[in-house]
TORPAVEX-727148 format. One line per 4 residues: their letters; for each residue z, x, y of C-alpha. Coordinates in Angstrom, 3 decimals, m for minus. Example, Ala and Ser with C-alpha at 12.3 -4.5 7.8 and 13.67 -1.06 7.14 Angstrom:
# residues 2
AS = 7.800 12.300 m4.500 ~ 7.140 13.670 m1.060 .
END
This chain:
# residues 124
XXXX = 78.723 103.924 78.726 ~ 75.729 106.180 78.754 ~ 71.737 106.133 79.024 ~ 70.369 102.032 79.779 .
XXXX = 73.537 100.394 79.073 ~ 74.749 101.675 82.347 ~ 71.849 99.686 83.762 ~ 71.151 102.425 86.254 .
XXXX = 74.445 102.490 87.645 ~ 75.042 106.405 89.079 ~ 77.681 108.636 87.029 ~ 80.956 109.411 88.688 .
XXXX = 80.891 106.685 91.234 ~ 84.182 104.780 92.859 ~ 84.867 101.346 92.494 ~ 87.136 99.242 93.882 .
XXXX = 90.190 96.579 93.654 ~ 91.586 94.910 96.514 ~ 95.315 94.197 95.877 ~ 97.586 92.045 97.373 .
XXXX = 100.814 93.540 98.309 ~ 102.843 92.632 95.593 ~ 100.096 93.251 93.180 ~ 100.051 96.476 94.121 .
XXXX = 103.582 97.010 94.352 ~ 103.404 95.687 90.360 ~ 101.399 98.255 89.950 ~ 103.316 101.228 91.574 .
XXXX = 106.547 100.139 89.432 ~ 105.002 99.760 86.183 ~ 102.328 102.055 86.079 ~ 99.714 99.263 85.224 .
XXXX = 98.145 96.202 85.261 ~ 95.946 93.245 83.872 ~ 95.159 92.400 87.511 ~ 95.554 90.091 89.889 .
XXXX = 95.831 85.852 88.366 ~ 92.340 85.669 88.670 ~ 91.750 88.492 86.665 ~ 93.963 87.338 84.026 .
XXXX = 92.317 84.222 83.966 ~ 89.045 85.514 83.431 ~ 89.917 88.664 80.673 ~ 89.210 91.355 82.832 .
XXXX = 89.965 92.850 85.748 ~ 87.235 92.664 88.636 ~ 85.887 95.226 90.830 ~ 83.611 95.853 93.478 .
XXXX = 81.561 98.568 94.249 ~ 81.450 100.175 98.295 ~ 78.297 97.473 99.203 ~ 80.381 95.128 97.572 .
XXXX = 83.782 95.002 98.778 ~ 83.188 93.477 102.620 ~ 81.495 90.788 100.902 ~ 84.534 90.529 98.203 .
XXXX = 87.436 90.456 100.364 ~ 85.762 88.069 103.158 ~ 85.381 85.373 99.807 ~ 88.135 86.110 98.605 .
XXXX = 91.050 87.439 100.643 ~ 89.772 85.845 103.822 ~ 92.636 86.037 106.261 ~ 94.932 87.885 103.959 .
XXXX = 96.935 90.614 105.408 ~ 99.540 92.979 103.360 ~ 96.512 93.912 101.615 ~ 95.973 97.525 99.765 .
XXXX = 92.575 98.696 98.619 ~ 92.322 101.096 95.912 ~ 89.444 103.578 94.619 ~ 88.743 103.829 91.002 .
XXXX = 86.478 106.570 89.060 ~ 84.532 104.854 86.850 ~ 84.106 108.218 84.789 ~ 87.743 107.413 83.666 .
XXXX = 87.420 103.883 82.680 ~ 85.294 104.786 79.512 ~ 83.070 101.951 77.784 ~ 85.696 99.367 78.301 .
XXXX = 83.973 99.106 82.008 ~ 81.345 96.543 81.902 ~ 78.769 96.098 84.648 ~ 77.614 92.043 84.817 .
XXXX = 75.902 89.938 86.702 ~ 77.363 87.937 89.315 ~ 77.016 86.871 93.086 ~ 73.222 86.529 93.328 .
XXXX = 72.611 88.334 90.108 ~ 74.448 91.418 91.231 ~ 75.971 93.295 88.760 ~ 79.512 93.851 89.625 .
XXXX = 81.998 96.297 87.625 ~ 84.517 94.149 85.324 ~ 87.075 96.245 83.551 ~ 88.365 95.056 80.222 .
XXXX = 91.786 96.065 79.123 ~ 94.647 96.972 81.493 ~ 94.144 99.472 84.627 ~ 96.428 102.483 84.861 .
XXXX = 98.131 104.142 88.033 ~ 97.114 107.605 86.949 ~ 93.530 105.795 87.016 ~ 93.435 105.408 91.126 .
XXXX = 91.909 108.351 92.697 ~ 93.295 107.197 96.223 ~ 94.350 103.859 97.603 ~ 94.902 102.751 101.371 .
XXXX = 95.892 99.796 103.426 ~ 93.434 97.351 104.205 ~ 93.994 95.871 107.716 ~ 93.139 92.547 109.070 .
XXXX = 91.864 93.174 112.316 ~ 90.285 90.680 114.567 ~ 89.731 88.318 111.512 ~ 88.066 90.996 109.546 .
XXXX = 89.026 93.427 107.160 ~ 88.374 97.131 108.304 ~ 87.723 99.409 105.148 ~ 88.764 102.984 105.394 .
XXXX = 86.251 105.803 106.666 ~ 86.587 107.875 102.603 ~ 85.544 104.709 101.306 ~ 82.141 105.953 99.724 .
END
């Protein structure tokens, strides 16, 4: 997307996807994926951006552990990246068609610790 359908979101920014183990493991093995069953119950795979993702993975994944956290250009995701409202009227990054490995700039563990997920320090 370019100019206001981007809705003012910045050029050349990460995103990202909290994964459950296996999910990611999917991934790893077949080199992509229509996300996790949420995801593939609503058509597209969701995202968060780095403001985002505390919020996401305390509503969602609360208590989890196993969990891998992955960073996404969304320079590489091309107009099939659509940024919609959500929580609050947020917009939040939704991708539309399957994600790729080759697509992850960097992924990492994302611990449980004391109850709460801690988010690694490159996460930007």
């Amino acid at each position: 997307m370019t100019g206001p359908e981007r809705r003012g979101i910045p050029f050349a920014m990460l995103i990202y996807k909290i994964f459950r183990g296996p999910e990611w493991q999917s991934l790893a093995q077949e080199g992509s994926t229509l996300g996790a069953p949420i995801d593939l119950t609503d058509g597209y795979i969701h995202f968060s951006t780095a403001t985002q993702a505390a919020e996401t993975a305390a509503k969602h994944f609360a208590g989890a552990t196993g969990l891998v956290l992955a960073a996404i250009d969304t320079d590489l995701l091309g107009e099939d990246l659509v940024w919609e409202p959500s929580r609050g009227g947020a917009l939040f990054p939704h991708l539309y068609r399957a994600l790729s490995l080759t697509e992850v700039a960097w992924h990492a563990p994302l611990p449980l610790v004391d109850g709460a997920h801690q988010f690694p320090e490159q996460m930007v």
